[in-house]
N, C-alpha and C positions, 0 to 999 in steps of 0.2 A: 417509762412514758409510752403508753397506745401510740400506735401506727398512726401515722396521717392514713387518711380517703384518696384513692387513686384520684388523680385529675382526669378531665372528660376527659383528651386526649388516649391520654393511657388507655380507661375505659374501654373505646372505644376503638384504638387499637388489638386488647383483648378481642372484643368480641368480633373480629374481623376474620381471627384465626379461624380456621375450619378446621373443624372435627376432621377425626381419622379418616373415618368413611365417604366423609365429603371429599378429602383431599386428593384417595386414594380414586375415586369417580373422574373429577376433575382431574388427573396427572393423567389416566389413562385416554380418556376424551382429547386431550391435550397434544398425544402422542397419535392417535388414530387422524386426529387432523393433518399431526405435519406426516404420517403416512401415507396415508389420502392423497396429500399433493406432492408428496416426493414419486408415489409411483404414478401419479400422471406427468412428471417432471420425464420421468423414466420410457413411461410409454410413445411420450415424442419423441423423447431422445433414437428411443431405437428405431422408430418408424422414418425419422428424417437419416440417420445413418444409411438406412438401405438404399438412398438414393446417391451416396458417394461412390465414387469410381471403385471400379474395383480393385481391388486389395488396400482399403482404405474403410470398410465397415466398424472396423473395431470389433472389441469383446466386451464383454459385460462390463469389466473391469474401468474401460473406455466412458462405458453408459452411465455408469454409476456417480462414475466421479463428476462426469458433467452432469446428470441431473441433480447432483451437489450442487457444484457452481451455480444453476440458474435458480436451485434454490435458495442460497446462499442471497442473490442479485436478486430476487423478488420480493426482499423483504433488506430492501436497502444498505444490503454488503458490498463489499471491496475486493473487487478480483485483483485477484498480484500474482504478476508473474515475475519471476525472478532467476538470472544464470549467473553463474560463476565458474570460472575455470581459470588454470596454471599451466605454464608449459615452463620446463626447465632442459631447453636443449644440450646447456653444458655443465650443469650439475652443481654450478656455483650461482644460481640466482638471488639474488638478495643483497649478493658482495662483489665483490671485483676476482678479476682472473688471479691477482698477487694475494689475495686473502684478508685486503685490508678495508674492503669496502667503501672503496674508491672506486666502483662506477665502470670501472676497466678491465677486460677480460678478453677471453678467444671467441666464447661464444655470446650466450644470451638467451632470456626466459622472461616471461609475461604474467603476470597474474590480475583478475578483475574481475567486476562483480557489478551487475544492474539491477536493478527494479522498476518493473511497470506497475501500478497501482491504479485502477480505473474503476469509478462509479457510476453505472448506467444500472436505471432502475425499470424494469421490465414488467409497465403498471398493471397489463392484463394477467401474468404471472399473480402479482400483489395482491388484484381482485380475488381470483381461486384461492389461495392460500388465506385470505383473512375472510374469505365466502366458508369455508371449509370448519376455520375455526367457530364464525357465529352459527354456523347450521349444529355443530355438536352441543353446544353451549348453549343453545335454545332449547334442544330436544331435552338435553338434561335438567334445565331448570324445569322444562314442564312436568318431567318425571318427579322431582324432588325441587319446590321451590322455594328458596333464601326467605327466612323468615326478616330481617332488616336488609338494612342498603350497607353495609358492613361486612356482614357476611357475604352480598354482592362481591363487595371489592375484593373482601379475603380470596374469595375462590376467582377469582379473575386474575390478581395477583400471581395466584398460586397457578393456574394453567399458565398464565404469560412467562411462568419463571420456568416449569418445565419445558413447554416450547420454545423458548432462546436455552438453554439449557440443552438440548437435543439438538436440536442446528445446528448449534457452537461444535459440538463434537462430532458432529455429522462430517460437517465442513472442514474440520482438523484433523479428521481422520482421511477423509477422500481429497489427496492432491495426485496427480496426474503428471508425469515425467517427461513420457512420453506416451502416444497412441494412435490408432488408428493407421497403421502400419506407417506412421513416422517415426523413423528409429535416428538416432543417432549416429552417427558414423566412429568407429571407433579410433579413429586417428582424429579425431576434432576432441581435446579437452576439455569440452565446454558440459553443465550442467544446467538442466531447467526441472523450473517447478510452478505448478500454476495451482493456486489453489484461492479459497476467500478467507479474509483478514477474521481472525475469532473476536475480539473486540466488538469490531464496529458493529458486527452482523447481531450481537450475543444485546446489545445495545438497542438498534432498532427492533430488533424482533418483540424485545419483553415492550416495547411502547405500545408497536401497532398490533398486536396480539391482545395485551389489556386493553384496549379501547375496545376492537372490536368483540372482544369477549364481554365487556363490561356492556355494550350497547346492547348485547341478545340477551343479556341475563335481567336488563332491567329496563326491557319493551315495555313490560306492562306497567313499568311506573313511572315511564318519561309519558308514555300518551297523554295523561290528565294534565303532567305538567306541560307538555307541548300545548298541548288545547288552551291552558291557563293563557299561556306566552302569548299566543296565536290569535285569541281574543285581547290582550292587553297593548301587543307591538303587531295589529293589523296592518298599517304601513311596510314597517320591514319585513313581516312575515309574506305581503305579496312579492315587496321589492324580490327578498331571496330567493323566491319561486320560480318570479316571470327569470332575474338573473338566471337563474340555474338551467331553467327549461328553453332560455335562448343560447346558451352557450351548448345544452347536448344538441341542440339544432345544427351549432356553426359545426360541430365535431360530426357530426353525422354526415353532414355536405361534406366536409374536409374528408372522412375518409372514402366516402363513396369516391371523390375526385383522386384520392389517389389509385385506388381499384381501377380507376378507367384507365389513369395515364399507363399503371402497367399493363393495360390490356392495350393499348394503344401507340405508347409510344417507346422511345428507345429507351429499353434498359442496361444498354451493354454489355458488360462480361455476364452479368450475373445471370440474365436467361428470365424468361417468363417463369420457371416456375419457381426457380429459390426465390425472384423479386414478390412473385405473391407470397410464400411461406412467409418470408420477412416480415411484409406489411403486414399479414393476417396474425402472426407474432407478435408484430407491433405497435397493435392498431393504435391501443391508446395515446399512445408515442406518440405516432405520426398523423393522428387524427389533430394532437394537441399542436405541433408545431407546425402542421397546415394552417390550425384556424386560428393560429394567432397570426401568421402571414395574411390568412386573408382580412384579418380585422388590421393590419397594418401594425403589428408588437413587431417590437424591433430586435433580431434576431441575429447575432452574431458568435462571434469566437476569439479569444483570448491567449496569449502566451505568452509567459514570463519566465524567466530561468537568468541562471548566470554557470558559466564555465573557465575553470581555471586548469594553466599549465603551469610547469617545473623542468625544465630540462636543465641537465646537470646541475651546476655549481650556479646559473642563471637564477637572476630573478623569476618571481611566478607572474601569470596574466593570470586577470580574472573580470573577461569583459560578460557585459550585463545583455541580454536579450528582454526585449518588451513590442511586441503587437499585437493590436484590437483592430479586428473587419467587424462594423457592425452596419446593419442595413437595415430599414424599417420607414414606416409613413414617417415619422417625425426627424430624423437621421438622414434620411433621404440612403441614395446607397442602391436603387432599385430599380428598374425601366422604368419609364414614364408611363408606359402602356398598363403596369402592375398594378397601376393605383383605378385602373377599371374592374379590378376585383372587387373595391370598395361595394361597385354596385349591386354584383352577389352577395354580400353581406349584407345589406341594405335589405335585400329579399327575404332575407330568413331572416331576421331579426324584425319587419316590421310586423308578422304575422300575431310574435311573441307581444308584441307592444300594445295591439289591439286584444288583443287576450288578456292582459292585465288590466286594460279599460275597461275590457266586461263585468269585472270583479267588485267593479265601482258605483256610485251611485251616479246617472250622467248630469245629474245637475251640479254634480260639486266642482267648484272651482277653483280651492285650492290643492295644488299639486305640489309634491316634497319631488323635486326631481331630482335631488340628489342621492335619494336611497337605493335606486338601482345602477346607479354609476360606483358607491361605496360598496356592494355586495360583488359588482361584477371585476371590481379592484381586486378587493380579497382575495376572489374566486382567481381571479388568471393568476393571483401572486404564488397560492399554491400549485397552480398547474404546472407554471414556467419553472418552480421550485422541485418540480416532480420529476420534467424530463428533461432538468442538465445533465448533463454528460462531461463530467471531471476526471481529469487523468494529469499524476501525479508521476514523472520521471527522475531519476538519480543513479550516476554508476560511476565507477572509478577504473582507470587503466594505471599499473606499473609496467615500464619496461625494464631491462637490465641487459644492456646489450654494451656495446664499446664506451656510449654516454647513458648514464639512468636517466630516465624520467618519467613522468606522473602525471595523470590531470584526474579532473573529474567532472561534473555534469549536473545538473537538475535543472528540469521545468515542470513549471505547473501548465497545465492547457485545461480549456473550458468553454463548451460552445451551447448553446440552445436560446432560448428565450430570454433576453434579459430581462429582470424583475422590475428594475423601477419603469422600465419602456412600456412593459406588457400592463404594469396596471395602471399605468395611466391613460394610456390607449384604450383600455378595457372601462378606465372611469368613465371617458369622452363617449363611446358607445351605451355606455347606460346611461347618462344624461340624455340622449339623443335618444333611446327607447322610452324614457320619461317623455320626452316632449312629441314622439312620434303617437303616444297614445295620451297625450293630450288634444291634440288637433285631427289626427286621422280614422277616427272608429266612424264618425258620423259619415263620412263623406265615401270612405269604402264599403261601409255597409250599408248603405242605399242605393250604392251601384253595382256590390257583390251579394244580396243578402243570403242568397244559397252559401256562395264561400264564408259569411261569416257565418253561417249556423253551424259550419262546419267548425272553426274556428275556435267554438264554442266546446269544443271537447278536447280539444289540448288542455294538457295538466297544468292547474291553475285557482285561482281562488272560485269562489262559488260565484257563477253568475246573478247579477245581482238582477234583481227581478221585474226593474225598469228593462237591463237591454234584453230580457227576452223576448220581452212585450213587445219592443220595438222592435226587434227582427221579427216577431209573428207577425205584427203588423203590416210588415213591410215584406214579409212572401206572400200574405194575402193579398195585399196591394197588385203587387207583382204577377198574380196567375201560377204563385209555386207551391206546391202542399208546403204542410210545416210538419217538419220531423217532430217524433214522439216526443223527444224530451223536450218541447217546448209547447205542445198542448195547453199546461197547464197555465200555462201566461200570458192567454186566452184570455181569461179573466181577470187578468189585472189588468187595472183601470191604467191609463196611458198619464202620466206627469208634468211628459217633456214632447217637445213638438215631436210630430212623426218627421222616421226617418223620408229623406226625398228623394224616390224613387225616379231620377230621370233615366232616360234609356242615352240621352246625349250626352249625358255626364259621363255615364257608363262608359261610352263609345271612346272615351276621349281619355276617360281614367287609363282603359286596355290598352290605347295606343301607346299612351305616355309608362305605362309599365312593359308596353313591346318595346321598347325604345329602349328601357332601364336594363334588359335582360341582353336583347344586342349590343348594348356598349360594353355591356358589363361581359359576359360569359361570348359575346362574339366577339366582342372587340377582342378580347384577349387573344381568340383563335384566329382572329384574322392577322392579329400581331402575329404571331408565333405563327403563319403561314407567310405572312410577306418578310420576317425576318429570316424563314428557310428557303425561301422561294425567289423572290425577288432579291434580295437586299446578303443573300448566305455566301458561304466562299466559294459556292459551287459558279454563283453568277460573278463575284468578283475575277475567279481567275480565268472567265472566258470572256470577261469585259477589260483586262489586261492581254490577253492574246489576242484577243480582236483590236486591240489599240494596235498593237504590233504589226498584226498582217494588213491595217488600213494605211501605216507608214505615218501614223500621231505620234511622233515622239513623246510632245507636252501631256497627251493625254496616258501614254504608257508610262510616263513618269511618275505621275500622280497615286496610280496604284499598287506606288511601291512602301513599304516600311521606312524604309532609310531610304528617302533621295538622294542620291548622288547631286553634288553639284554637275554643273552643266559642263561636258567634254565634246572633244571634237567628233566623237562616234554617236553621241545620245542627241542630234538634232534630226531634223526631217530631210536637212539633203541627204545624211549619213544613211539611216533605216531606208531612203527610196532608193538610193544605190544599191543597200544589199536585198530590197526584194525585188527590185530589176534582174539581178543576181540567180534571184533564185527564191519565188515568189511563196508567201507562209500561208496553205489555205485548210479548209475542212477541218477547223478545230473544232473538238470535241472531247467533254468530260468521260470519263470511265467511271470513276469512282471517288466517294470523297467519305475519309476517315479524321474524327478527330469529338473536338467538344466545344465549350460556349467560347475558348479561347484560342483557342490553336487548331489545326486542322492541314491533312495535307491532300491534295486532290491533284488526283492522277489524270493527267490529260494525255491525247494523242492529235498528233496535227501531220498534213503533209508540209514536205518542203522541198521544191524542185520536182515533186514527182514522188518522194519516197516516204512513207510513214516513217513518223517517228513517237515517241512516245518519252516521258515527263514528270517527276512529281512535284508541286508547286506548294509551299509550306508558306501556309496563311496563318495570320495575328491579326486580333482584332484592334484597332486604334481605339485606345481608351477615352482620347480627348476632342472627337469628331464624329458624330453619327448625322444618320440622312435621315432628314428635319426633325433634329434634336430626339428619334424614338428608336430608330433600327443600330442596329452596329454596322459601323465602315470597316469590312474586312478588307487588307492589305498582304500583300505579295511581299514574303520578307527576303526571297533571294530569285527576282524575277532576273534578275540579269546575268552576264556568263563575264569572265576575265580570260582574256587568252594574249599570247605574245609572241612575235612575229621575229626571226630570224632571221637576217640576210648578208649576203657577203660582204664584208666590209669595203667592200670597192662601193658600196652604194653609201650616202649618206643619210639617204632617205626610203620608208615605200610610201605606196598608198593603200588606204586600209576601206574600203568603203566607197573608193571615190576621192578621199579625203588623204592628203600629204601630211605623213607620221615622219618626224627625226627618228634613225637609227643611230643610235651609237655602240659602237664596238661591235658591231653586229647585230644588235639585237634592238628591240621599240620598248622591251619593259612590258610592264603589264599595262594592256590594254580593258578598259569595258564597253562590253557591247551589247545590243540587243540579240534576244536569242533566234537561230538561224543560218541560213549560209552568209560567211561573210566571206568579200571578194579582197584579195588583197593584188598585189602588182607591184611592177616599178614605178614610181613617182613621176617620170616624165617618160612620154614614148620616145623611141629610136629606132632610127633602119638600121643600127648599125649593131646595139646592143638586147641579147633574146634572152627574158627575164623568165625563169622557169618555176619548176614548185610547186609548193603547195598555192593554187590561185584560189582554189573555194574551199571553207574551212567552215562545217557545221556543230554549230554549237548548243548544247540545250540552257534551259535557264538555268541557273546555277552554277552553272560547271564552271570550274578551276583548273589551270595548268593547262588546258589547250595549247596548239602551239601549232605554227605554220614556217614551214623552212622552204624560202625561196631560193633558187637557186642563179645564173649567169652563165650568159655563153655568147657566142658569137654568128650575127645573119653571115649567108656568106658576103654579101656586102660589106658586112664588117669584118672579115677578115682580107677583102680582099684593099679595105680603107688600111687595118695594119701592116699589109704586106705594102701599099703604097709609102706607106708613114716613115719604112726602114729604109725602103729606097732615097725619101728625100733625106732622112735624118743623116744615111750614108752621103749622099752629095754633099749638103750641108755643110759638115764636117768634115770633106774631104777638102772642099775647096776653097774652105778657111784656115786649111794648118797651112804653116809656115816653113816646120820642121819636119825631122824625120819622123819623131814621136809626140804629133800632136795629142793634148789634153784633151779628154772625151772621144777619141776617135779610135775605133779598133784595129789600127794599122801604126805599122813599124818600120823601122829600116834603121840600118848603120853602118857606119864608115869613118876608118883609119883620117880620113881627110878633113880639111875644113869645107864643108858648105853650103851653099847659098844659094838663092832663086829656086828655091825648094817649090815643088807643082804636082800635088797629087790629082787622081782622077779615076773613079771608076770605071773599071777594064769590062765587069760583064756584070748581067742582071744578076742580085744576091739572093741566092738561095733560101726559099726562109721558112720556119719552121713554125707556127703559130698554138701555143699551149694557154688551157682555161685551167684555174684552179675551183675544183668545186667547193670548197668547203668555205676560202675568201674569194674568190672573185677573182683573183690576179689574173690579170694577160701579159705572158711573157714569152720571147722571144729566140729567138737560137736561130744559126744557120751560118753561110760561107758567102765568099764573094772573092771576086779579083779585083787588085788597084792598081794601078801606074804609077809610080815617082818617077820625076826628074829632078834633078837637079847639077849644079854644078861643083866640079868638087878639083879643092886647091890644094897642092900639097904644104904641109904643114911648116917642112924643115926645109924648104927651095920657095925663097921670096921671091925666085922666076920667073916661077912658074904660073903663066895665065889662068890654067884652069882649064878641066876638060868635065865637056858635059856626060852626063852617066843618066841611063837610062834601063829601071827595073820593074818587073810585070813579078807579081807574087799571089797566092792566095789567103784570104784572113778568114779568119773564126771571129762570132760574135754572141755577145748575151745580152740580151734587155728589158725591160718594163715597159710598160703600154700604158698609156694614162688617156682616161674618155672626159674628164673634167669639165673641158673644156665642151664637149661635143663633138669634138673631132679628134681621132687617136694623136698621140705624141707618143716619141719612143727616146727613150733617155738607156743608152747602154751603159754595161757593168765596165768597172775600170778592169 
């Protein structure tokens, strides 16, 4: 039976194959490409090294492998970094100390292992390297060109296969350990390797390598078909145009704006010139995720993972992690003030709108507006699709120590532009460029006509030969020559009304686009000057110390994080007693360090006379701003805690002015405003002299201050104690009965029975007056003479009358002093 006839496929397959000589042209092209931009990968690489510190340049070895990596990453590879290391301190890891693998032993050993995985595509990289491959790929076809669209593909095919083919191995060969004089230390177990994943890279490269191979090798046979299309889909072929050519407009502004900010504003660690390297590295990047900010695409970041544990013979955990911050015009998420960018985008975009209208005929009325909202969908969905930024985490820990156990780990993370946000946002601004160059060519270009003949030469469809007319007309009108390239339109006959050159129009147009430009590009800067200026934590924490040193409690309150409820120290009689004390003046900022959330700013003030100095650690209130646009920065530990000591002879002090319970000595912890605070005894006395600490300066924040007051005696009060023992001695004497009255420091005895017992103080007592410093006690000591009489009967003779006896002796005595009352009392020791 004869063969069957290949099918067209086949066919056509075959003839796809390239000759030897083609192939052998092609594979070399192929490779001179990715040499091409490996050693400009290389050339940065070694010129950005020479500005690391020294002993950190690296070697070749260093250069090479990274101008791998960003080869690798510029043609939409996977950086992975990856460590693993074991440590076995007792030689039994894995098993138990008894050898049964029971978790039990003397010592203990670790083993584990991570992976970082991250996908950042590095689009101006992408540009050179697929610029690199259609520049050889054209040069070649012109030397030697594809006789069908077959052999096109074959050798397209065939270059895209060697080029991922060479990468792959590029990249598998060049991983990096360590470098740049970061060595390892060799008591650390630990292993690293950073290299890009062969797969993914060997994948992308053969896509965007064939296409742009395949676009140089067959320029000269899309042109006719472009033009066919171009003539057939005029609508969409302006819509994607004006699209395109308003979007490199918003990227253009977007990256200029950020060139400024680093020439302008704070880049911190990083320094003026690695932030420009960066951006100029990164323009496309950062061109793209500016101008989708300023068109309002909504920009966030993602995290999902779950982590599980095992310890010992226990069950495992395995709780889930999940958060999304996303921020954008339709999301909200952003200052209020941000959405005045709108009206720089407004600006550049409406120029593109009228440039799309020139294209047109002006008398036609019906307008497709939806074709450049669907184009400029598309267009941001690959953008936002270009510069996410995906990173992929997972690692594992074993331990093997007295109890085993184990966990492990993965998250995924993901931030830039989200897709459905950006092209729907992206939709809304090309409907609005439809409609912008539906109603505004006439009415700007009879008030701009010099700006629109300008206008007229951004990239764009052919001016249609009505509105040249009508801008020649309308610089004639005007008194403005007419540029060359509208001479010829001169002679076309006018269709449509002339444009209406008012000069009041004009006047009025300018204002209302002066107006557009200060809301827009000043408002923002006036934001961003009264949120550092006015409204920043530089002013909050001199608007909280100034509440302090004017003696506003209510208003010093206010400026705090955490409100303390209301205490006996945080009112206005408390704060005017302590700057009566010792008055808070000449505050003044030094320095203020921090970012959009946190911040700490160094103040110095006097107090009493003395400088002092302060760091005040500011948060911003997420849930209160000043009139709904600035941030309310807040003082998160504007206050001081401190705690007063006294002898327990005291029940009370005063702290400010204001009566504190002490118990056991002590007030506890006190808060108070920062400053000198006055402390004292709770009630005055001639009698009692309350020493110590009396002024106790505090800054804000501070913890564990402490004031130890101390007790002692005026001499009026001692000479109140030395009265107190004299009467307590009368007292007592001339209430006993017997020889050995109860409470009383005097004695006597006798063989006899007796009776009309009559004591009495013989001479002033001696007295000795001691202060305890640590309680307070007042106590007593000293001597004295007494008199007894009495009469005394003999016991065994019921004769006997009774003879009176009469003895003079001296006494020894001890006692306590109690001021309770106000006035000493002395109660002696038995």
């Amino acid at each position: 039976m004869a063969p069957s006839a290949p099918g067209r496929l086949a066919s056509w397959l075959r003839a796809a194959v390239p000759d030897l000589p083609s192939a052998k042209t092609v594979a070399l092209d192929s490779l001179v490409a990715l040499g091409s931009q490996f050693a400009l990968l290389l050339l940065l690489v070694i010129v950005g090294a020479c500005f690391l510190p020294s002993g950190h340049h690296g070697g070749f070895g260093d250069w090479f492998a990274t101008a791998a990596l960003l080869a690798g990453l510029a043609l939409r590879g996977t950086a992975s970094v990856s460590a693993s290391g074991a440590s076995d301190d007792s030689g039994s890891f894995g098993s138990g100390g008894f050898g049964d693998g029971s978790g039990f032993g003397d010592g203990g050993g670790f083993s584990g292992a991570g992976a970082l995985d991250l996908t950042v595509q590095p689009i101006l990289l992408t540009c050179t390297a697929l610029l690199a491959v259609w520049w050889f790929a054209r040069r070649r076809e012109a030397l030697s060109p594809a006789s069908t669209t077959a052999r096109i593909v074959g050798r397209s095919a065939t270059a895209a296969l060697v080029y991922a083919t060479a990468l792959s191995v590029l990249v598998a060969v060049a991983h990096a350990h360590s470098g740049y004089g970061l060595e390892m230390d060799d008591d650390l177990p630990v292993s690293f390797d950073i290299g890009v994943k062969v797969w993914p890279v060997l994948f992308y490269a053969f896509a965007l390598v064939f296409l742009a191979d395949c676009a140089a090798r067959s320029r000269s046979r899309l042109r006719p078909a472009v033009r066919r299309a171009s003539a057939r889909w005029s609508d969409w072929t302006g819509a994607a145009v004006t699209a395109a050519c308003a979007t490199a407009g918003l990227l253009a502004v977007s990256f200029v704006a950020s060139l400024v900010y680093i020439v302008v504003g704070n880049t911190g660690d990083l320094g003026f010139g690695t932030s420009l390297a960066v951006a100029l590295f990164g323009a496309p990047n950062v061109a793209i995720l500016l101008g989708g900010g300023l068109m309002g695409a909504t920009l966030g970041s993602s995290v999902d993972g779950t982590a599980s544990a095992q310890v010992g013979w226990m069950g495992s955990s395995a709780p889930g992690l999940h958060r999304a911050d996303e921020a954008g015009l339709l999301n909200g998420g952003v200052p209020a003030a941000a959405y005045l960018l709108l009206l720089l985008t407004v600006l550049v975009f409406v120029p593109f709108a009228v440039r799309h209208a020139f294209g047109r005929d002006p008398r036609e009325r019906t307008w497709k507006v939806l074709g450049i909202g669907v184009v400029m969908a598309a267009l941001w969905g690959v953008l936002a699709l270009l510069v996410n930024v995906s990173a992929s985490m997972s690692g594992g820990l074993q331990l093997s120590m007295l109890i085993s156990a184990s966990g492990g780990t993965r998250i995924d993370m993901s931030s830039g532009l989200r897709e459905p946000g950006s092209m729907l946002v992206a939709f809304a601004w090309g409907v609005l460029i439809a409609l912008a160059a539906r109603y505004l060519p006439r009415p700007l270009a009879g008030a701009f006509p010099r700006l629109a003949a300008r206008v007229t030469r951004l990239p764009g469809q052919a001016v249609h030969p009505q509105w040249a007319a009508l801008l020649a007309d309308a610089l004639g009108r005007g008194g403005h020559p007419t540029p060359a390239f509208l001479l010829p339109s001169l002679t076309e006959p006018l269709t449509n009304p002339p444009l209406s050159v008012n000069r009041r129009r004009a006047r009025a147009i300018t204002t209302a686009l002066g107006v557009v430009v200060l809301l827009g590009a000043g408002g923002v800067v006036a934001h961003q000057v009264i949120a550092a200026k006015v409204y920043g934590p530089r002013n909050a924490a001199e608007d909280y110390l100034d509440a302090v040193s004017e003696g506003h409690a209510a208003d010093a309150l206010a400026h705090l994080s955490d409100r303390p409820s209301a205490g006996p120290l945080l009112n206005d009689a408390a704060l005017g007693a302590q700057l009566k004390a010792a008055p808070l003046r000449d505050v003044k900022v030094e320095d203020v360090d921090g970012d959009d959330e946190h911040a700490t700013v160094s103040v110095s003030y006097r107090v009493g006379g003395h400088e002092r100095t302060a760091d005040l650690n500011m948060v911003v209130d997420d849930e209160h701003k000043h009139f709904g646009l600035w941030p309310r920065w807040k003082v998160s530990d504007g206050l001081a805690h401190i705690e007063v000591t006294a002898p327990s002879a005291l029940d009370s002090v005063r702290v400010n002015g204001k009566r504190v319970p002490a118990t056991d000595g002590t007030t506890g912890e006190l808060t108070v405003f920062p400053g000198a605070v006055s402390t004292g005894a709770s009630d005055g006395s001639a009698l009692l002299e309350v020493g110590g600490d009396s002024l106790l300066t505090v800054e804000p924040g501070a913890t564990g201050a402490s004031a130890q007051l101390t007790l002692g005696l005026t001499g009026a009060g001692e000479q109140a104690v030395r009265k107190a023992v004299r009467d307590a001695l009368t007292s007592c004497l001339s209430a006993a009965t017997d020889l050995e009255p109860e409470g009383c420091p005097v004695y006597g005895y006798s063989f006899d029975t007796v009776s009309d017992v009559r004591w009495s103080l013989d001479t002033e007592p001696e007295v000795d007056v001691q202060v305890d410093d640590a309680s307070g006690d007042i106590t007593v000591d000293g001597s004295f003479d007494a008199e007894v009489t009495y009469t005394a009967t003999d016991s065994f003779d019921d004769s006997d009358a009774g003879t009176e006896e009469r003895e003079t002796d001296t006494y020894t005595f001890t006692g306590s002093t109690d001021f309770s009352t106000g006035k000493p009392t002395v109660e002696f020791d038995d």
